[in-house]
Every structure is written in C-alpha cells, then in structure tokens.
ROMAR-883193 format. One record per atom (N, C-alpha, C): residue number from 1; residue in three letters; atom name; x, y negated, z negated. Coordinates in steps of 0.1 Angstrom, whole numbers, plus 5000, padded with zeros to 4 digits. Layout:
<sites>
(site NUM,ALA,CA,(X,Y,Z))
...
</sites>
This chain:
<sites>
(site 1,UNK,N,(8943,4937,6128))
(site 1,UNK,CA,(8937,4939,6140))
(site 1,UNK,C,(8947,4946,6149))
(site 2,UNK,N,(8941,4955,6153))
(site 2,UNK,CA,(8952,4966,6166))
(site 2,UNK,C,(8945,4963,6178))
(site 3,UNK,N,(8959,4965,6189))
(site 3,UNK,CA,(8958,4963,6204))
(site 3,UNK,C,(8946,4972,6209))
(site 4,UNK,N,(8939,4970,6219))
(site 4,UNK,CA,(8936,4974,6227))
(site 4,UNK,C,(8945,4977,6242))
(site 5,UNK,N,(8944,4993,6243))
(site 5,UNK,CA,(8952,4996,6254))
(site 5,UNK,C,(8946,4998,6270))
(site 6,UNK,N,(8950,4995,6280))
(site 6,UNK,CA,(8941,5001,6295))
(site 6,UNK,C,(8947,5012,6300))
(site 7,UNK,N,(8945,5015,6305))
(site 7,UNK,CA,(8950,5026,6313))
(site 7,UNK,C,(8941,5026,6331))
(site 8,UNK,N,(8946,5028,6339))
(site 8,UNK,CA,(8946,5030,6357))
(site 8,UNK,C,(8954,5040,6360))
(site 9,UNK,N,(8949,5050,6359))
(site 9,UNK,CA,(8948,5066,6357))
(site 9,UNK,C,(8952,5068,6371))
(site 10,UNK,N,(8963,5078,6378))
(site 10,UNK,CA,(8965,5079,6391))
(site 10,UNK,C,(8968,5092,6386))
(site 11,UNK,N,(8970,5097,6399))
(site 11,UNK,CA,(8976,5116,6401))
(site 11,UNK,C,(8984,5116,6398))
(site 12,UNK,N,(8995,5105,6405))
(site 12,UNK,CA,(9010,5105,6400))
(site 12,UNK,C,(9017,5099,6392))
(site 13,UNK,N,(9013,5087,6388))
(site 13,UNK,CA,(9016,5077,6380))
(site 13,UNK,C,(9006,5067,6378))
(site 14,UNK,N,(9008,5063,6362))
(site 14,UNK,CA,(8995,5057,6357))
(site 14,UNK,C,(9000,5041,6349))
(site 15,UNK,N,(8992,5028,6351))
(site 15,UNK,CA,(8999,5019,6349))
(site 15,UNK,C,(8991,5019,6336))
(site 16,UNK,N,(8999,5011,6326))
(site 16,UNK,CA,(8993,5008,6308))
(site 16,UNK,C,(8991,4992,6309))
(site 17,UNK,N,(8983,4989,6303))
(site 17,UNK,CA,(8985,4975,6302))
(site 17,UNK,C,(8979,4976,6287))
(site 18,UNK,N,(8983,4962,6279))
(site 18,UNK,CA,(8981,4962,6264))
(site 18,UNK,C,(8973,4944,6262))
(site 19,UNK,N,(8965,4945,6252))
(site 19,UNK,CA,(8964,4931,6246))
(site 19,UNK,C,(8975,4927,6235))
(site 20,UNK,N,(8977,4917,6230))
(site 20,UNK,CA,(8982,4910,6222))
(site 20,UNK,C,(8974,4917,6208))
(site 21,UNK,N,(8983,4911,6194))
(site 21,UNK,CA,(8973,4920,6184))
(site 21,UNK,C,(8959,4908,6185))
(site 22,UNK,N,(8957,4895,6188))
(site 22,UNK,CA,(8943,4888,6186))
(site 22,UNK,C,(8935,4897,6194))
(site 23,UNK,N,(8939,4905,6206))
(site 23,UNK,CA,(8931,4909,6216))
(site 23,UNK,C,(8927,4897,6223))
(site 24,UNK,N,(8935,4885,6229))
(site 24,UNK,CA,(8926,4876,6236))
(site 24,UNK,C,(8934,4880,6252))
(site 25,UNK,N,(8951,4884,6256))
(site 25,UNK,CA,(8954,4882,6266))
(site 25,UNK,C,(8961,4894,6271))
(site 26,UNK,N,(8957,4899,6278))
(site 26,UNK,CA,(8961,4911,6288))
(site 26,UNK,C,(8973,4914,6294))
(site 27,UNK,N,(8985,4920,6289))
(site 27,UNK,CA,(8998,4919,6298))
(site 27,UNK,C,(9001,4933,6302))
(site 28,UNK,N,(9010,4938,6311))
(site 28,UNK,CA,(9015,4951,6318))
(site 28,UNK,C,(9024,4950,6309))
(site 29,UNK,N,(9018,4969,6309))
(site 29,UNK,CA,(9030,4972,6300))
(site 29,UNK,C,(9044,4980,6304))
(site 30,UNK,N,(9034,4990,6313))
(site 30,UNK,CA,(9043,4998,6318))
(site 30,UNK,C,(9038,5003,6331))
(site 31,UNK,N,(9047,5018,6332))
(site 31,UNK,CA,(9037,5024,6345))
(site 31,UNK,C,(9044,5039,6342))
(site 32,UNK,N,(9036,5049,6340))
(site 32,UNK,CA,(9042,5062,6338))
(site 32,UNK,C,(9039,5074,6345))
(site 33,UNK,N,(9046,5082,6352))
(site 33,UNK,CA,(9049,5097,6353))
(site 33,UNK,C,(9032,5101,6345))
(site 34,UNK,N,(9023,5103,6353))
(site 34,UNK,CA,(9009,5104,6349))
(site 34,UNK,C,(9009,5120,6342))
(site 35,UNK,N,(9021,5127,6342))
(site 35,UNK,CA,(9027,5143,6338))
(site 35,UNK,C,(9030,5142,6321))
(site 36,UNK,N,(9033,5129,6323))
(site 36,UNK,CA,(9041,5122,6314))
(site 36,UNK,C,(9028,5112,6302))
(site 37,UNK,N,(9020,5108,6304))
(site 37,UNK,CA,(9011,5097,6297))
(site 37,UNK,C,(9006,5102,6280))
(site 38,UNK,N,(9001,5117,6282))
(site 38,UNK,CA,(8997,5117,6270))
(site 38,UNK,C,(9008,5114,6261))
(site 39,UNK,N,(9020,5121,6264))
(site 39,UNK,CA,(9028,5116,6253))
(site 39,UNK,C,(9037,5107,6252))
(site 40,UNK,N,(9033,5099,6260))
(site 40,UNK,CA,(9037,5082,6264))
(site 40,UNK,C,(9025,5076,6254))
(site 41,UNK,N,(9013,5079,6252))
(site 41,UNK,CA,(9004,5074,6250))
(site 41,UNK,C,(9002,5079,6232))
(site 42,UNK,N,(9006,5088,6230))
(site 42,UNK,CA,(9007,5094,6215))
(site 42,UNK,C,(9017,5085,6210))
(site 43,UNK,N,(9033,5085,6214))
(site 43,UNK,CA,(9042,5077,6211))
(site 43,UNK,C,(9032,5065,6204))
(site 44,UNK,N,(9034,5057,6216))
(site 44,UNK,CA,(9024,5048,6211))
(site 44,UNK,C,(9018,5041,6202))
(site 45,UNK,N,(9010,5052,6204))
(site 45,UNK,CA,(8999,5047,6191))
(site 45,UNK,C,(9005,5049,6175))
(site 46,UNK,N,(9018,5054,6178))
(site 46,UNK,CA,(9027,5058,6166))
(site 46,UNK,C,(9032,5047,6160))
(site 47,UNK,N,(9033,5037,6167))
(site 47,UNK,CA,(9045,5029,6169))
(site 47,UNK,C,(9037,5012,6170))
(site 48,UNK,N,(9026,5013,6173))
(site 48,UNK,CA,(9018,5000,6175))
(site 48,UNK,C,(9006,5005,6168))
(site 49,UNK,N,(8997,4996,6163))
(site 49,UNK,CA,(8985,4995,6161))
(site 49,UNK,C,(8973,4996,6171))
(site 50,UNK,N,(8964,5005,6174))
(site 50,UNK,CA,(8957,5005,6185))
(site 50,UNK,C,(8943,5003,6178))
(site 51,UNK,N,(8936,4994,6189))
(site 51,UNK,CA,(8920,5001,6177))
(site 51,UNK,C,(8911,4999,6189))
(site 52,UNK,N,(8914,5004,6201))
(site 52,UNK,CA,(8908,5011,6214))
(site 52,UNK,C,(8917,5015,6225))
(site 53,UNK,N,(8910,5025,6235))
(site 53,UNK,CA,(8921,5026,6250))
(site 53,UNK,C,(8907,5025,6258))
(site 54,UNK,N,(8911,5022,6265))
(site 54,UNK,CA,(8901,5019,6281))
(site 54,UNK,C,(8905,5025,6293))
(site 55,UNK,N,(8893,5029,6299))
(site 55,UNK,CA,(8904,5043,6307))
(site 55,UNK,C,(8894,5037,6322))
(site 56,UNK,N,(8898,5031,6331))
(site 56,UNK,CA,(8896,5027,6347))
(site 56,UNK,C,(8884,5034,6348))
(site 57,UNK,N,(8873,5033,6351))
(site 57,UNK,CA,(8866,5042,6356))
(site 57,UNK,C,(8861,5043,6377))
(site 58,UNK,N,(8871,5051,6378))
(site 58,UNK,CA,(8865,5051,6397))
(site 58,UNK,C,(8854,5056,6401))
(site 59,UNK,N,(8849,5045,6405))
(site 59,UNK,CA,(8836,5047,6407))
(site 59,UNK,C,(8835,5042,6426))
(site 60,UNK,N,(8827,5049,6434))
(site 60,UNK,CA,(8828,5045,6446))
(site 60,UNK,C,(8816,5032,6450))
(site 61,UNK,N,(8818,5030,6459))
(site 61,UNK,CA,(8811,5018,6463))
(site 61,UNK,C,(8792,5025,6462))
(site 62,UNK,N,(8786,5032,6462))
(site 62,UNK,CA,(8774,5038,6460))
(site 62,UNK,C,(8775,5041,6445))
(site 63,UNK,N,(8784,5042,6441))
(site 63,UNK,CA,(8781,5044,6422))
(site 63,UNK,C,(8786,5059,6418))
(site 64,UNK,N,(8791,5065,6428))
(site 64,UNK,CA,(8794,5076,6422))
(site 64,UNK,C,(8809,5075,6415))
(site 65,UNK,N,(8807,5088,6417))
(site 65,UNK,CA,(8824,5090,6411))
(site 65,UNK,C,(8829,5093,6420))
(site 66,UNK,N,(8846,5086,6422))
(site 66,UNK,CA,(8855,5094,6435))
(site 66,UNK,C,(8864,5104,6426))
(site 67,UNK,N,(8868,5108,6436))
(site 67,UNK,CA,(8876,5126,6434))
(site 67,UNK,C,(8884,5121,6422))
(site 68,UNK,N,(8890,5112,6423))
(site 68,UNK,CA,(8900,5112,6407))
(site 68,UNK,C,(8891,5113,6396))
(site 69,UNK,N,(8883,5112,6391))
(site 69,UNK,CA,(8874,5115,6381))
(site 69,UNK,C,(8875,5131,6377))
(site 70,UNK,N,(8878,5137,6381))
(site 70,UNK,CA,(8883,5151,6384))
(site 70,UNK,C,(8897,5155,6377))
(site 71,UNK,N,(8904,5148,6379))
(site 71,UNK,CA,(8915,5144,6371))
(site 71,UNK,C,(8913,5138,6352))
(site 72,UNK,N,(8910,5127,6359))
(site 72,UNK,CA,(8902,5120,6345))
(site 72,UNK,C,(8900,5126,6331))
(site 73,UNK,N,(8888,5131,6338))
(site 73,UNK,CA,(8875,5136,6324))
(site 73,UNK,C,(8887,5149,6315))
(site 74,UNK,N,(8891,5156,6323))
(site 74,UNK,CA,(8901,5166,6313))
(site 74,UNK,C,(8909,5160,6302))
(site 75,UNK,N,(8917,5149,6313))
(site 75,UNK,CA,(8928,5140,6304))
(site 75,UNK,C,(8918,5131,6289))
(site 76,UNK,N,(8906,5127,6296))
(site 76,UNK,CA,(8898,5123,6282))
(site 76,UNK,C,(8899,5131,6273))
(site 77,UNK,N,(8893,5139,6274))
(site 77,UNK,CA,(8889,5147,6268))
(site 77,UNK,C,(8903,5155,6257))
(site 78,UNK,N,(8912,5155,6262))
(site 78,UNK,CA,(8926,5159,6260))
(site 78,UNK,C,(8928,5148,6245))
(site 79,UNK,N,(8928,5143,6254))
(site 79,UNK,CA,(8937,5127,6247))
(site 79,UNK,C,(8924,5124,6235))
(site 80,UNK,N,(8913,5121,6235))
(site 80,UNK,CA,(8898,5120,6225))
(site 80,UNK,C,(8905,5127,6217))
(site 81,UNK,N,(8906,5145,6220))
(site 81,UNK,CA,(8910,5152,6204))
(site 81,UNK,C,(8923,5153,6200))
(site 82,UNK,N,(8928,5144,6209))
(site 82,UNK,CA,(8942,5140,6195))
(site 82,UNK,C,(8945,5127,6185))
(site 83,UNK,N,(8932,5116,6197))
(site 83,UNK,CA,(8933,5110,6195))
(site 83,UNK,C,(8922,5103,6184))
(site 84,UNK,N,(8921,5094,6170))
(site 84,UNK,CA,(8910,5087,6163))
(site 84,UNK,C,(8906,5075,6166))
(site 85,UNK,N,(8910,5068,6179))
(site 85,UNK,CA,(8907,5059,6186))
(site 85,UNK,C,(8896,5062,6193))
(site 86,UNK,N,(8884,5048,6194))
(site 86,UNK,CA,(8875,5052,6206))
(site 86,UNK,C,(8883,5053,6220))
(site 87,UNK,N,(8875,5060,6228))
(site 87,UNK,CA,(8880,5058,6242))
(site 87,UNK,C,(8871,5050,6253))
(site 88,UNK,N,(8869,5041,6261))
(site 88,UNK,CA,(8857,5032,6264))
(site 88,UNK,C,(8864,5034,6282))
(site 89,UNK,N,(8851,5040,6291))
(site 89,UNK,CA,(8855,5035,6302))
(site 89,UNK,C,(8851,5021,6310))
(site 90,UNK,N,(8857,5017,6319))
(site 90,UNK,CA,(8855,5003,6324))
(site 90,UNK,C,(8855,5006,6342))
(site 91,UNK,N,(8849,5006,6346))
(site 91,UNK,CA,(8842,5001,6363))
(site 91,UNK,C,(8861,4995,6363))
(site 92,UNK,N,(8866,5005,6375))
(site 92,UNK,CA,(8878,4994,6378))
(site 92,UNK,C,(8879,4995,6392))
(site 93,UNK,N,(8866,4994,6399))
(site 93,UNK,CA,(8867,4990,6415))
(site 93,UNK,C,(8870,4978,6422))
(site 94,UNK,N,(8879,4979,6431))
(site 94,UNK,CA,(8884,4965,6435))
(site 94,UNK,C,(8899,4962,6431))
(site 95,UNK,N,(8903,4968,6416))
(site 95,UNK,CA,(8918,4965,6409))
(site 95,UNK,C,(8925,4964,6418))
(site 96,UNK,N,(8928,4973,6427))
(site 96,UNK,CA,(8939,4973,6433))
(site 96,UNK,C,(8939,4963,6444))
(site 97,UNK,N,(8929,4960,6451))
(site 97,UNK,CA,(8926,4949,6460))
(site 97,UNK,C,(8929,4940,6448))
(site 98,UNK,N,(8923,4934,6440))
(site 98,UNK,CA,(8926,4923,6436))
(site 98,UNK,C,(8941,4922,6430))
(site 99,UNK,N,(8945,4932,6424))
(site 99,UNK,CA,(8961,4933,6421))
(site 99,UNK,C,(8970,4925,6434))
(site 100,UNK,N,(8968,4937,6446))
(site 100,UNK,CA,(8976,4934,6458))
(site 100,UNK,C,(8973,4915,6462))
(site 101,UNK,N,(8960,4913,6456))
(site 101,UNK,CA,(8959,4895,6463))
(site 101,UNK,C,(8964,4885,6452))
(site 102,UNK,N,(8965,4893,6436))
(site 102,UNK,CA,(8977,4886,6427))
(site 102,UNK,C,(8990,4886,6429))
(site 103,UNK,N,(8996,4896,6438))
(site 103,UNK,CA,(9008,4895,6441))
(site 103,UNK,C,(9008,4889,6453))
(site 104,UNK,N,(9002,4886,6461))
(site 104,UNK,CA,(9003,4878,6469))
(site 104,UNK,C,(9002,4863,6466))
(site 105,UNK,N,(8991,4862,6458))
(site 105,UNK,CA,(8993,4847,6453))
(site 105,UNK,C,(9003,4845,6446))
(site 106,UNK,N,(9011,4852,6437))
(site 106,UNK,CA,(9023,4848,6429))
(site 106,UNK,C,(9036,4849,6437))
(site 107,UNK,N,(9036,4849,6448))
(site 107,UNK,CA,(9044,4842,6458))
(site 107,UNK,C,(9056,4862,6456))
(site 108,UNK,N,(9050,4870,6454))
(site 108,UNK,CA,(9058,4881,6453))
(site 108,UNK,C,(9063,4888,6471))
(site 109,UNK,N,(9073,4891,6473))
(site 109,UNK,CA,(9080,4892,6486))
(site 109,UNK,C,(9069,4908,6491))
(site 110,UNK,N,(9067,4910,6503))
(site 110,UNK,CA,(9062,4921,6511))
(site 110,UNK,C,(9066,4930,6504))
(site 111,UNK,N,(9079,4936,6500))
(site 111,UNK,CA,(9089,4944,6493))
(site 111,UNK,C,(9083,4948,6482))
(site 112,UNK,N,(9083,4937,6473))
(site 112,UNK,CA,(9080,4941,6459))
(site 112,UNK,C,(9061,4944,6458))
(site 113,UNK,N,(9059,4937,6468))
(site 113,UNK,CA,(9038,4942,6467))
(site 113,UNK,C,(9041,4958,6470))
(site 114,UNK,N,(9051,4961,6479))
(site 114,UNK,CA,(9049,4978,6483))
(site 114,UNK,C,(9052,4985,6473))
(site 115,UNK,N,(9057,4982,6459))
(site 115,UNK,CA,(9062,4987,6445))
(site 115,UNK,C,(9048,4991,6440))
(site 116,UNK,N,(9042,5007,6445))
(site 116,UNK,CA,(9033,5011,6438))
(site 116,UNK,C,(9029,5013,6424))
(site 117,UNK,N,(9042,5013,6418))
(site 117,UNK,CA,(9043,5010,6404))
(site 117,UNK,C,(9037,5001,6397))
(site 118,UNK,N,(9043,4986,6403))
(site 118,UNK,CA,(9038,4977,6396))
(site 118,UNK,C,(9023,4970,6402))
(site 119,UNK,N,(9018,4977,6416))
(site 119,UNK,CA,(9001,4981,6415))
(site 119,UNK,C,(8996,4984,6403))
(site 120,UNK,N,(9001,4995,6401))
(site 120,UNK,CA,(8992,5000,6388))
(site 120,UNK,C,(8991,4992,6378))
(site 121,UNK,N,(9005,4987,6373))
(site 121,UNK,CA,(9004,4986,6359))
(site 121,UNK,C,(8997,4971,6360))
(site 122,UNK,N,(8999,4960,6373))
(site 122,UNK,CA,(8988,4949,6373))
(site 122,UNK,C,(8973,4951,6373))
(site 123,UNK,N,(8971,4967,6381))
(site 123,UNK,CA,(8956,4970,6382))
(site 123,UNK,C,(8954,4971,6366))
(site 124,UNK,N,(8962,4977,6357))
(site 124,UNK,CA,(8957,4984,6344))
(site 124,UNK,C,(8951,4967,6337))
(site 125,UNK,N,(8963,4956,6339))
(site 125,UNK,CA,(8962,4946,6333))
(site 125,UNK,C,(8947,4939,6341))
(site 126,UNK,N,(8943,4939,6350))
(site 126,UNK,CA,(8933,4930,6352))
(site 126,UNK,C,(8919,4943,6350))
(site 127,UNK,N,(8920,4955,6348))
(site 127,UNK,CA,(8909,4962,6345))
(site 127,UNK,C,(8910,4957,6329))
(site 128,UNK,N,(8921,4956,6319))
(site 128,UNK,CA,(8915,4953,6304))
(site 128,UNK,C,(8918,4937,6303))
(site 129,UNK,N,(8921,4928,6313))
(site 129,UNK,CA,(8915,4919,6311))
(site 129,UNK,C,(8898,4917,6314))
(site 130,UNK,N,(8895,4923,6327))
(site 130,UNK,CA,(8883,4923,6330))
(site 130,UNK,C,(8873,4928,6315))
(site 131,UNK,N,(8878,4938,6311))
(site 131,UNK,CA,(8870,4944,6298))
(site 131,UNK,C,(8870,4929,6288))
(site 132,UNK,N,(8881,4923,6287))
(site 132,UNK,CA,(8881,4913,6277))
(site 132,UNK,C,(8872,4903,6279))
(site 133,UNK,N,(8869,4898,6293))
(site 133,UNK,CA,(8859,4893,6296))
(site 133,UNK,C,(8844,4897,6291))
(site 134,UNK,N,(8841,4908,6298))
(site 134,UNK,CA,(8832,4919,6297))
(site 134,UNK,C,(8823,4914,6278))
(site 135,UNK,N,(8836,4912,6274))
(site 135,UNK,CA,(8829,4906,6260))
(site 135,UNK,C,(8826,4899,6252))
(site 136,UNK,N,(8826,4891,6261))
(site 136,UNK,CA,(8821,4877,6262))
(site 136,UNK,C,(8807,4877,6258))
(site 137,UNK,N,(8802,4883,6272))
(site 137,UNK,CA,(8789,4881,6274))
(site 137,UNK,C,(8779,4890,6267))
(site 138,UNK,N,(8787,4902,6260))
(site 138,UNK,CA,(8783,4910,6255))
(site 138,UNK,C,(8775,4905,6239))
(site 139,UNK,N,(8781,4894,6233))
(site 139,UNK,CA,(8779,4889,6221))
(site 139,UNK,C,(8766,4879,6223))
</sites>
C-alpha cells in the first residue's frame, strides 16, 4: 500500500502533506517554491510509494471557484500526464482558518503562526486528513 499525498496549492508556495503507508494519519511534509512542486512532486513519487495526490480545491463560500483555480487546473493537468496516479480534488475551505486556530491551540508563539510556510503545509495536513475522514463515511 502507497501514501496518499495533499497538496494546498498557493501562487507562491505550496504546502505537501503525506499519510503513513496504512493511510490512517496525516502528517506535514513540507512546503515548496510552488515554481518548484512539479518536480518536488515527481521526485517523490520516485522515491516513495504513492497510490493517490489530492489537490485543495478553492472553492468560495457560494460554491464557486476563487481565482486560484486558475492557477490550479493547468498544474493538474500538467502533473495528470506525467503522472499514473489518480489525482482527487478535496473542498479545502476553512484550512487555513482552521490551521491558524491549530496553531493557536498548540500553544505556538504569534511569531511562528505568522510562518506562512508552515500555514500551508498544516492546511495541506488537515485538508488530507479531512479526505481521510471523508472515508469513512463513504464505505
């Protein structure tokens, strides 16, 4: 059994989060130079076992799509034909609100919550934990 990867897709930098190989628990992996991802993301899959990626999907509060979607759909599409992995997107509205209120609960200093970085790569972790949930209910 291969990881499942997240991804929280930004302009500028994009956070990764991975499962364990059971797929039961969600950890940050990284956070990368979003210039940089595909072939952060090829690496990768070279190197680990993958047997999905999950890609954030922004969606606005009415259900549309916000402007990064725009960004997005090319990079899928990109990454799909290199890649033999499905690609699945996931609703990841809220991540970052709820990221910023896990670093707050985990007693993290003003300082380190302003580390855009590690936004991401907790948003990535609780959008493919969320997925992990997600399938639960699915069965």
């Amino acid at each position: 059994m291969g990881r499942i990867l997240a991804i929280d897709y930004g302009k500028k930098r994009t956070g990764i989060a991975v499962t364990d190989v059971l797929q039961l628990i969600a950890n940050g992996l990284t956070t990368v130079p979003t210039n940089e991802l595909q072939a952060f993301l090829l690496d990768y899959v070279n190197r680990e076992p993958v047997d999905k990626v999950i890609i954030g999907l922004p969606k606005q509060m009415n259900n549309e799509d916000s402007d990064n979607m725009k960004n997005i759909s090319p990079f899928v599409q990109s990454l799909s034909a290199k890649l033999s992995i499905p690609i699945e997107f996931f609703d990841e509205r809220f991540t970052s609100v709820i990221a910023q209120r896990a670093m707050i609960d985990g007693g993290l200093k003003k300082k380190a919550r302003q580390n855009k970085a590690l936004v991401d790569e907790i948003s990535a972790t609780i959008i493919l934990q969320s997925y992990l949930e997600s399938l639960k209910f699915r069965h």
